[in-house]
C-alpha positions as CSV (number, residue, x, y, z in Angstrom):
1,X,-35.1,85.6,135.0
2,X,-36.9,88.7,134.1
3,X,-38.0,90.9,137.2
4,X,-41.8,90.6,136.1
5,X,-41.4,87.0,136.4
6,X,-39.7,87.8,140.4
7,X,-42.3,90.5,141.2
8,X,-45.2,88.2,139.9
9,X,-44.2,84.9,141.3
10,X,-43.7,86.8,145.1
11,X,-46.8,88.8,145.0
12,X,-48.7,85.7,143.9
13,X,-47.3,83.8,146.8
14,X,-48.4,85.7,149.0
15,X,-51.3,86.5,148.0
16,X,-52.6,82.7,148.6
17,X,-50.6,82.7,151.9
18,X,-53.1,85.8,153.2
19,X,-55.9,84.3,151.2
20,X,-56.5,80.7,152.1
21,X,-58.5,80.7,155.3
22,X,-60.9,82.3,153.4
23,X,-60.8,80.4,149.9
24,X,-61.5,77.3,152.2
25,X,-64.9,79.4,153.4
26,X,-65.4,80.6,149.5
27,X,-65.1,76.9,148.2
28,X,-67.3,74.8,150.6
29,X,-70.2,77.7,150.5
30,X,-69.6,77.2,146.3
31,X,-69.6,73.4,146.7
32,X,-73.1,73.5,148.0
33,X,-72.8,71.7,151.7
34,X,-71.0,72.5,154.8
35,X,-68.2,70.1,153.9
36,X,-65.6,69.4,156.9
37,X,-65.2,71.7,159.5
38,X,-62.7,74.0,159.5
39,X,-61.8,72.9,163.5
40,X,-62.1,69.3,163.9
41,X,-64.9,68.5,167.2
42,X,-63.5,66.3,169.5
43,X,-64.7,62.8,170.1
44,X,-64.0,62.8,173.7
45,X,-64.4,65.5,176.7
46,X,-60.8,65.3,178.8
47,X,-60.4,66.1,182.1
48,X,-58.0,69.3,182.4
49,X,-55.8,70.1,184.3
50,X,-53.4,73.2,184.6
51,X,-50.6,71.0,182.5
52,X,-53.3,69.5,180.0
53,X,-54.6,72.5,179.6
54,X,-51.6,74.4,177.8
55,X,-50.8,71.1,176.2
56,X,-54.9,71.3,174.6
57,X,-54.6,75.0,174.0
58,X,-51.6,74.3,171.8
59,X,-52.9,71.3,169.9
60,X,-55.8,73.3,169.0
61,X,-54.2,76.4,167.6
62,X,-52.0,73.8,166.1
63,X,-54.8,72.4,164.0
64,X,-56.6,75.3,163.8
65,X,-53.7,76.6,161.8
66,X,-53.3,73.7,159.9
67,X,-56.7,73.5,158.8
68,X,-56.9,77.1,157.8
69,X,-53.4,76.2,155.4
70,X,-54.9,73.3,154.0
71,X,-54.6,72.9,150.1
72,X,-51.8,75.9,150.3
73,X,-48.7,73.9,149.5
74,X,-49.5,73.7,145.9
75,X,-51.3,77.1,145.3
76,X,-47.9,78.9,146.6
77,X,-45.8,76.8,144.2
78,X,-48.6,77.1,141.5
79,X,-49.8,80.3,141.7
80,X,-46.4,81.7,142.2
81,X,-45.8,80.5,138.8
82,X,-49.0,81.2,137.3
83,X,-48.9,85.1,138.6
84,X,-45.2,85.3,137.0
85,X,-46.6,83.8,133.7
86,X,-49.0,86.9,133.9
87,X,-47.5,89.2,134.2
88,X,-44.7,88.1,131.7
89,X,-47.5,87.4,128.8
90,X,-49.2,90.8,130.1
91,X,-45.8,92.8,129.9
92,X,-44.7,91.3,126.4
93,X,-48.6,92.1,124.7
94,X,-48.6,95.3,126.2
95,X,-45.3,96.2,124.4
96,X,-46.1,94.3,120.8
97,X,-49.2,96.9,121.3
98,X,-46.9,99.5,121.4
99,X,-48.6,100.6,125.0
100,X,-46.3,100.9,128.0
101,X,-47.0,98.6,130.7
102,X,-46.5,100.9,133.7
103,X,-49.1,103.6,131.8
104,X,-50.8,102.2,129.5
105,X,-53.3,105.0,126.8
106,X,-55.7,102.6,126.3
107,X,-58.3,100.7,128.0
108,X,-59.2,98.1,125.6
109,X,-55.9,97.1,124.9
110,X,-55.6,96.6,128.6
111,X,-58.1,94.4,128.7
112,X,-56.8,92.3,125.6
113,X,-53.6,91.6,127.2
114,X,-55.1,90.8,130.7
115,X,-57.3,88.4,128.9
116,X,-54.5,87.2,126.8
117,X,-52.2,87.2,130.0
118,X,-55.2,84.6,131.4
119,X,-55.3,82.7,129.1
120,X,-51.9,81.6,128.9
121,X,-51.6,80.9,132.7
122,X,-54.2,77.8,131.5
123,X,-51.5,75.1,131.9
124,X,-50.7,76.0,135.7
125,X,-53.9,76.9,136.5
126,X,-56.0,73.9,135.9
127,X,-53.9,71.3,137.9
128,X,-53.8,73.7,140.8
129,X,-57.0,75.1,141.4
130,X,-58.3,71.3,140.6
131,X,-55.7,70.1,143.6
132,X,-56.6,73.0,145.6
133,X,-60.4,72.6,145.7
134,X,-60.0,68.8,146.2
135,X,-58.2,69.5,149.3
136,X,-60.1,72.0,151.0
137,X,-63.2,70.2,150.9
138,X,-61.7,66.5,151.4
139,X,-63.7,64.9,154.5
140,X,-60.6,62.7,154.8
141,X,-56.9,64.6,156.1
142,X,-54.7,64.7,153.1
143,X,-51.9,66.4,151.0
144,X,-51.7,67.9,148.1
145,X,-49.2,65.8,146.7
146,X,-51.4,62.9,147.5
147,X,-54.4,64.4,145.5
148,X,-52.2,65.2,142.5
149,X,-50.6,61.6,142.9
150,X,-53.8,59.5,142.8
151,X,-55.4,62.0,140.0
152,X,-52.3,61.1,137.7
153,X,-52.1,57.1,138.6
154,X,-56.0,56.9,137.9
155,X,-56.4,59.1,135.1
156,X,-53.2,60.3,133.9
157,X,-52.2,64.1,132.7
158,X,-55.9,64.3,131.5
159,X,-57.0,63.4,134.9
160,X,-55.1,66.9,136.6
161,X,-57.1,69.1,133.9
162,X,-60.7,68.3,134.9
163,X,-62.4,71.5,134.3
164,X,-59.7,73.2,132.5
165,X,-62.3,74.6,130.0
166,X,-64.3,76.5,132.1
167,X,-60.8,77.4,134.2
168,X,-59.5,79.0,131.3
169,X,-62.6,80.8,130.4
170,X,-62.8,82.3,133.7
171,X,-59.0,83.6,133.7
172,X,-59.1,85.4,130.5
173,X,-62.6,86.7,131.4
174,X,-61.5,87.1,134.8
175,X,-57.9,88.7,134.0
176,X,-58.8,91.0,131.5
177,X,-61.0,92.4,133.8
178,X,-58.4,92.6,136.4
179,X,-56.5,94.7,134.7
180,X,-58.8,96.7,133.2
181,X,-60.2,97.8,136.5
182,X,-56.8,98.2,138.3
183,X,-55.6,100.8,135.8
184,X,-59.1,103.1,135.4
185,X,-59.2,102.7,139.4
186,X,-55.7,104.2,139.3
187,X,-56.7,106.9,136.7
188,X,-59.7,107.9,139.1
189,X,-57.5,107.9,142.4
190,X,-54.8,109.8,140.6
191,X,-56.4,112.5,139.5
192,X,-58.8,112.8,142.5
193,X,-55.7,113.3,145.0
194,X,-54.0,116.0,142.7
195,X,-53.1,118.4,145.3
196,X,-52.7,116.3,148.1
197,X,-49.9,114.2,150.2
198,X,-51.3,110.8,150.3
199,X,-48.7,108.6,149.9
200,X,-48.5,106.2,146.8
201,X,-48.9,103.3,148.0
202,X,-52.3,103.9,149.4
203,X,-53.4,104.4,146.1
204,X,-52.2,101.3,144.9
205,X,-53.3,99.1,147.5
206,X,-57.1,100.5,147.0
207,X,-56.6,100.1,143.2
208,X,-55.3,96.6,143.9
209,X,-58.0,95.8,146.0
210,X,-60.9,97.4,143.5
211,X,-59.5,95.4,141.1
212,X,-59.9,92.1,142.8
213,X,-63.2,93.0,143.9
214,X,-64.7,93.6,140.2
215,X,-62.4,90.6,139.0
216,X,-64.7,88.3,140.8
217,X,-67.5,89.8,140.3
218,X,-67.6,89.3,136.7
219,X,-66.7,85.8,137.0
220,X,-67.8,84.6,139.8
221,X,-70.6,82.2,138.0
222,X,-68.3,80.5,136.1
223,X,-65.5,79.8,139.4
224,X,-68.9,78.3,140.9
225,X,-69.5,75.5,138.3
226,X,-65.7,75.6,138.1
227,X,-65.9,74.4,141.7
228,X,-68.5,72.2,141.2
229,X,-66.8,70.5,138.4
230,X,-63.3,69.8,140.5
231,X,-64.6,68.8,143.3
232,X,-67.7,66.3,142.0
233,X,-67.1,62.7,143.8
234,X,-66.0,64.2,147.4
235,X,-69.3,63.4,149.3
236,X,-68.9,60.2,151.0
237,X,-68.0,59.1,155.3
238,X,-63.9,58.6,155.5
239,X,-65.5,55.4,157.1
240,X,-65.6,54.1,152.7
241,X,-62.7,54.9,152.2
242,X,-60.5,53.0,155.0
243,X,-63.0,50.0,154.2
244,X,-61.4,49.7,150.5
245,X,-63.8,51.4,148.7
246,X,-63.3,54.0,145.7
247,X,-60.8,56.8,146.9
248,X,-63.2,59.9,147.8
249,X,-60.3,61.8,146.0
250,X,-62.1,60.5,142.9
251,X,-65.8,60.2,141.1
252,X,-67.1,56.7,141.2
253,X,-65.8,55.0,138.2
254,X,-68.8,53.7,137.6
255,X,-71.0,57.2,137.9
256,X,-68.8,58.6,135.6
257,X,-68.6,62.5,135.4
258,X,-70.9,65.3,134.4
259,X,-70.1,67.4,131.8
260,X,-69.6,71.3,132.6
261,X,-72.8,71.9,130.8
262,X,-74.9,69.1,132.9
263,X,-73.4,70.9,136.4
264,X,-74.6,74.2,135.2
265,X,-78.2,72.6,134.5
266,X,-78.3,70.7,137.7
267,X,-77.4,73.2,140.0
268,X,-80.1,76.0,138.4
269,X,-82.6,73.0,138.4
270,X,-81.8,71.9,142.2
271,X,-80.8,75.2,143.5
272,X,-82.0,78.2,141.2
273,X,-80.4,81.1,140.0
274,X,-78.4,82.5,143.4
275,X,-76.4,79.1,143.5
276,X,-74.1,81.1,141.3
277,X,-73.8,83.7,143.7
278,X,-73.2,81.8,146.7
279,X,-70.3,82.7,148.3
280,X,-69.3,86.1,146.3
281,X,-69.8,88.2,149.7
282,X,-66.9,85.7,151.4
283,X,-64.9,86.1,148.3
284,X,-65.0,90.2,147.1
285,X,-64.1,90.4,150.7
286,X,-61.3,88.1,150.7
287,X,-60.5,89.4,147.1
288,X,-60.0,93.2,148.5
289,X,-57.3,92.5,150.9
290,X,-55.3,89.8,148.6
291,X,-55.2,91.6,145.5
292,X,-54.3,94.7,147.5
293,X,-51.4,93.1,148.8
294,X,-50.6,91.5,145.3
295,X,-50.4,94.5,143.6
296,X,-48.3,96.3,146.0
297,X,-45.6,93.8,146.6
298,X,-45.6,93.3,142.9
299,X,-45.2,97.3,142.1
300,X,-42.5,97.2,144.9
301,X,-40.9,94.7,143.9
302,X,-41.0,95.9,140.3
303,X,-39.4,99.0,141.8
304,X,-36.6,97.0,143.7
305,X,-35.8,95.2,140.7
306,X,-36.0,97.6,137.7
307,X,-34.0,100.3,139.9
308,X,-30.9,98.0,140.8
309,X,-30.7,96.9,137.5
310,X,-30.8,100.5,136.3
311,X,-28.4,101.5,138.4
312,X,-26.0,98.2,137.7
313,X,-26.3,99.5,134.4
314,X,-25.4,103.0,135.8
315,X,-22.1,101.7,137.1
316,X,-20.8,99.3,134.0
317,X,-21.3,102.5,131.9
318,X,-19.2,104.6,134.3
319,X,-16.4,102.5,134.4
320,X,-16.4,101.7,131.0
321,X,-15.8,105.4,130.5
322,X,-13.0,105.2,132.8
């Protein structure tokens, strides 16, 4: 494997690792109700005791934790993948553009093979974010591979893609903008500490986090009806569904489901224009510190990578002069 592909799929993983807690926030604020809460209340008030008390303590940071990493399992093996494909489809556009990927001359072709690298992360994408959003606002405790499970036995490989228009929209919008943004932030920064000794990887963990910022900011009205679209038929008591009734992991056969177009119009109609904007505080905030950290493992792992192979190839050459 190539060490985009290593650098991208690390640095994605991560990313979701630090991100989640506040996704969950980001997703249930988009979804337009509270949805479950992200600590369980208990039913009953125990009495404590010195023992029962550690033992509560425990549970609760326990859950608390558990709650906060729901949905995670398959972002980290998704998104992994999905930040490797990228980067890889970024990389490889950059160079049949005859830019270097590492300094690229121009802006608008930066943006074309963001956009392009979005787009092509469409087939990963859609089944993720679709499992992920299901299970971050699921009233009911489950796992991803249960989601993805019931969404192929009840709709097959057309059932994991609901929303995959508007997902792919939003990446290549979204992505093209991403890297846009991270390489005229670095451009700026660069030239403003000429002179000074702050150390490199400050510069690219602002740039990283400016460009996650502005990334969802220019799409964040189309990751709210993206939302809204994924997650339409999770709404009713966990009391239906252990009486036999339609898994809330699905719309009611019945109901059928809205179109993108008729959850754009619905929301405006019910909920006005700042519906699209709900949540975008939660998120640029939460977008700062993950893309930060994305782009900095990635250019460090870049680093690691492209270095030991450069100096493998250092070594093969000297003792083939030998």
């Amino acid at each position: 494997m190539s060490a985009d592909f290593w650098a991208g799929y690390v640095s994605g993983a991560a990313g979701i690792i630090i991100g989640n807690p506040l996704d969950i926030v980001k997703v249930n604020l988009q979804r337009g109700d509270r949805g479950p809460p992200l600590v369980p209340p208990a039913t009953t008030a125990p009495i404590l005791t010195p023992a029962t008390t550690t033992t509560t303590t425990t549970t609760k940071a326990a859950t608390s934790l558990h709650t906060l990493l729901r949905g995670t399992a398959a972002p980290i093996l998704g998104y992994g993948a999905l930040n490797a494909l990228m980067f890889i489809t970024y990389n490889r556009c950059m160079l049949s553009l005859s830019e270097d990927p590492s300094s690229p001359t121009s802006l608008s072709k930066t943006f074309v093979a963001g956009a392009l690298g979005g787009l092509a992360t469409f087939l990963v994408s859609a089944p993720t974010e679709l499992i992920k959003c299901r299970a971050q606002v699921s009233s009911v405790e489950t796992s991803s591979w249960a989601i993805a499970t019931e969404l192929w036995r009840e709709r097959g490989l057309r059932g994991l893609y609901w929303g995959g228009a508007v997902t792919s929209l939003r990446d290549s919008v979204g992505y093209g903008f991403y890297f846009w943004s991270y390489e005229l932030s670095k451009r700026a920064l660069i030239s403003e500490r000429s002179g000074t000794d702050k150390p490199e990887w400050m510069t690219i963990l602002l740039c990283g986090g400016i460009a996650g910022v502005v990334t969802w900011a220019s799409v964040f009205p189309l990751d709210v009806i993206k939302t809204r679209v994924q997650t339409q038929g999770i709404s009713r008591s966990p009391a239906s569904i252990l009486s036999g009734e339609q898994s809330e992991l699905l719309p009611s056969q019945s109901s059928g489901r809205l179109s993108t177009i008729q959850i754009t119009r619905q929301a405006y109609r019910e909920e006005g224009l700042s519906v699209f904007f709900r949540g975008l505080g939660v998120c640029s905030f939460r977008a700062f510190f993950v893309n930060a950290v994305q782009w900095a493992v990635y250019e460090w792992m870049m680093h690691i990578l492209l270095s030991s192979k450069a100096g493998l190839t250092t070594n093969s050459l000297d003792h083939t002069t030998l």
